[in-house]
N, C-alpha and C positions, 0 to 999 in steps of 0.2 A: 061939541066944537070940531072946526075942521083940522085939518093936519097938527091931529094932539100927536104928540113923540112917543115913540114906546117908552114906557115902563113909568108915567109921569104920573097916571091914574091908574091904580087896582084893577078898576073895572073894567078896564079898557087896557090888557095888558102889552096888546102890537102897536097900538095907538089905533087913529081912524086916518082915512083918506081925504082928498078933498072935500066931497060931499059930506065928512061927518059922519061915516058908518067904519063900524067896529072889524077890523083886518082881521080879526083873530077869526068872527064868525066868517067872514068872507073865506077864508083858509081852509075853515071846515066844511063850508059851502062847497068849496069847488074841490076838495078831496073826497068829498062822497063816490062820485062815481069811479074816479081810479082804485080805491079801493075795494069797489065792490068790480070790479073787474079781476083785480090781481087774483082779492079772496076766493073767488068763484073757479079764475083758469087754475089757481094752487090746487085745489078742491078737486077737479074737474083733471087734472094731470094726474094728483093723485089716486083716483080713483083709480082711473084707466090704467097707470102704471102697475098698480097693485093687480088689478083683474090679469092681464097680460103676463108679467111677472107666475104668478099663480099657476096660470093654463099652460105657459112653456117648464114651469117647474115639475109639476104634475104631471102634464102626459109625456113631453120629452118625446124622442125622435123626428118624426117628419112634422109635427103640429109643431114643437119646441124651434126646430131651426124656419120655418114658413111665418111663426110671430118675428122670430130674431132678425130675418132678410126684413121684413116688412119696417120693424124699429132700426133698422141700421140704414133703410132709405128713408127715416123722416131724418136722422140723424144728419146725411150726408146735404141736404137741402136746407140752405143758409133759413132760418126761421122766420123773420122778417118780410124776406120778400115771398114766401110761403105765406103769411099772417094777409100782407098785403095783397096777393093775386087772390086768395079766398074771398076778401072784402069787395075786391072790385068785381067779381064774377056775383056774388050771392045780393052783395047793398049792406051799407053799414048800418049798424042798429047794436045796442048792447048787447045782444046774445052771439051775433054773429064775432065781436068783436072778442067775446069771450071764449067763442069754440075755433076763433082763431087763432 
């Protein structure tokens, strides 16, 4: 049925939209791919942090402060419009989205 109300039918726990299709699956439809975005940059931050992390812990002196200047100028550049000029320079596509 069309614009059932949430929580009126079990089965159908968001309700449906006009057409008649279930909110709930729609929801999980279109959070696939933000989540497979965030999960991958978490993933993908932390690795790099950890590697970086590691190599300035371990060798220290000139390698230690040349990682530190490097992470202190991704720091200083607002992330956003950094994510953004990457996009517009390479083309958007899931992966670019994700290593930006």
């Amino acid at each position: 049925p069309a614009l059932l109300p949430p929580f009126q039918d079990w089965s159908l726990p968001l309700g449906t939209d006009r057409l008649g299709r279930d909110v709930l699956a729609e929801l999980f439809h279109g959070a696939r791919t933000s989540l497979a975005v965030g999960l991958a940059a978490a993933a993908a931050a932390l690795l790099i942090g950890t590697v970086v992390g590691t190599l300035a812990g371990f060798a220290g002196g000139l390698i230690d402060e040349v990682l530190m200047r490097i992470t202190d100028a991704f720091q200083t550049v607002p992330s956003f419009l950094l994510a953004l000029a990457f996009v517009s320079i390479v083309g958007p596509s899931l992966g670019v989205v994700v290593a930006a």
